[in-house]
C-alpha positions in Angstrom: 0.0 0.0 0.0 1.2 3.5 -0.6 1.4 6.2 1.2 -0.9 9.3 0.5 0.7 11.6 -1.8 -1.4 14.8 -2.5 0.0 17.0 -5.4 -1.1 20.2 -6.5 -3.5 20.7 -9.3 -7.3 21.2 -10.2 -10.8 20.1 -10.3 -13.4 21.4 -12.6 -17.0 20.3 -10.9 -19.9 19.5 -13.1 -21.2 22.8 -12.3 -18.4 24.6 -14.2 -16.8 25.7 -10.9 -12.7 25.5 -10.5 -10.9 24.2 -7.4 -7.3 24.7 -7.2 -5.4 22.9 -4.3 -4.2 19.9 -3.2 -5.5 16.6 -4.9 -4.3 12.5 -3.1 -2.4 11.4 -6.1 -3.1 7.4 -6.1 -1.3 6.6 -9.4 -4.6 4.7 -11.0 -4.3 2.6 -13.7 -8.1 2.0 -13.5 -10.6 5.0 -13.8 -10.7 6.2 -10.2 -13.8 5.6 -8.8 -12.9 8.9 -5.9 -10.9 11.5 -5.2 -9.4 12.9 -2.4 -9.2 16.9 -2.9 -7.9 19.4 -0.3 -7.7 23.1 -0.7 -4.7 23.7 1.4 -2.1 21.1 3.2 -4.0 21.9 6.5 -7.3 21.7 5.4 -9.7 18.2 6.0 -9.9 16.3 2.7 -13.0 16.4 0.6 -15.0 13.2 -0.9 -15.6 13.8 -5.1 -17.2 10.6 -7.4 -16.5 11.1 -11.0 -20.1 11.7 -11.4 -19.3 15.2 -9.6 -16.4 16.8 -11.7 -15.5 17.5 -15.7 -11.9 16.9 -15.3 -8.8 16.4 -13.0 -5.5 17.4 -13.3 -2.2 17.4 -11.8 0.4 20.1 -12.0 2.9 17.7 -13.1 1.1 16.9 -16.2 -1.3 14.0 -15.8 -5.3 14.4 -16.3 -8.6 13.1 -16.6 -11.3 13.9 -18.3 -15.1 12.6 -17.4 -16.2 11.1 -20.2 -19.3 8.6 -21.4 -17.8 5.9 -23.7 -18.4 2.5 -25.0 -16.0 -0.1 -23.4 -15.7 -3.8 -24.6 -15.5 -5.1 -21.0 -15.1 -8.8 -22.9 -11.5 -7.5 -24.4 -9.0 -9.8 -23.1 -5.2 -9.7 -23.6 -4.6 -12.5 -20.6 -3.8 -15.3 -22.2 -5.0 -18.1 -20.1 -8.1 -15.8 -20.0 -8.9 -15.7 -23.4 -12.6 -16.5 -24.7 -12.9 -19.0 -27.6 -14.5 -17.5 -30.4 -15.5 -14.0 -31.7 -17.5 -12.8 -27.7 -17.9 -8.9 -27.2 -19.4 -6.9 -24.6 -19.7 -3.6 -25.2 -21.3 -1.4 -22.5 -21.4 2.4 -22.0 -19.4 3.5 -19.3 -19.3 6.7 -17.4 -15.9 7.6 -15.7 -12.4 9.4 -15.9 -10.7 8.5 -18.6 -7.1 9.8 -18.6 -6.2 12.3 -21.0 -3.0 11.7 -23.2 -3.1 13.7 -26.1 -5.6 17.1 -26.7 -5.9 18.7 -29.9 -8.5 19.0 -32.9 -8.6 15.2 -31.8 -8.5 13.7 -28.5 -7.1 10.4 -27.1 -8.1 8.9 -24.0 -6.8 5.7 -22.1 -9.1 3.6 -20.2 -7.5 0.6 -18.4 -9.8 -2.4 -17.2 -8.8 -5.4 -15.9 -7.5 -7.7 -18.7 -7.3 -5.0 -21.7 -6.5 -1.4 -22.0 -8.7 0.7 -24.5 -7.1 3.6 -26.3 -10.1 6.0 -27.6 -9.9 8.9 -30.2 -12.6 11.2 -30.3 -13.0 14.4 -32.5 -15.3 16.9 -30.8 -18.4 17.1 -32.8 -18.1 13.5 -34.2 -19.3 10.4 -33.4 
């Protein structure tokens, strides 16, 4: 287990609103399903769910964006895991996908256990 490492960097709630501060860095490779936000090194933790915030980032670079996307949760690159034949399971997912690339095009990294999807969105296009 590590040890809680709160980095500087932003929130942006669903309303719109920006928090600057503190936020517990957890190193995810999964979408985070909460976040620990502070606005000062002194100041008792807050409680967000995705559900509650646009985006996330860190000073240092990393972010997230809250996004709703479809997500094979069949997709297997386990090998001992794999499925025989052709099986898919694509659901719509809500949750922070992290950012890696912004531009006229987007791409966002969502890791679930077994695969991780890489997803390239254009504003404005489906």
């Amino acid at each position: 287990m590590r040890a809680q490492t709160y980095e500087p960097g932003l929130l942006v709630q669903a309303n719109g609103d920006t928090l600057r501060g503190e936020i517990e860095n957890s190193f995810w490779t999964e979408p985070p399903t909460f976040i620990h936000y502070r606005p000062t090194a002194t100041s008792p933790s807050q409680l967000f769910q995705p559900r509650q915030l646009r985006a996330l980032s860190f000073t240092g670079g990393r972010s997230f964006r809250y996004v709703i996307v479809p997500i094979d949760h069949a997709a297997e690159t386990r090998l001992d895991r794999l499925p025989r034949g052709n099986y898919f399971e694509v659901r719509t997912d809500s949750l922070l996908a992290e950012v890696l690339l912004e531009g006229p095009a987007e791409l966002l990294r969502v890791t679930r256990p077994g695969a991780t999807h890489y997803l390239l969105r254009r504003p404005s296009q489906p």
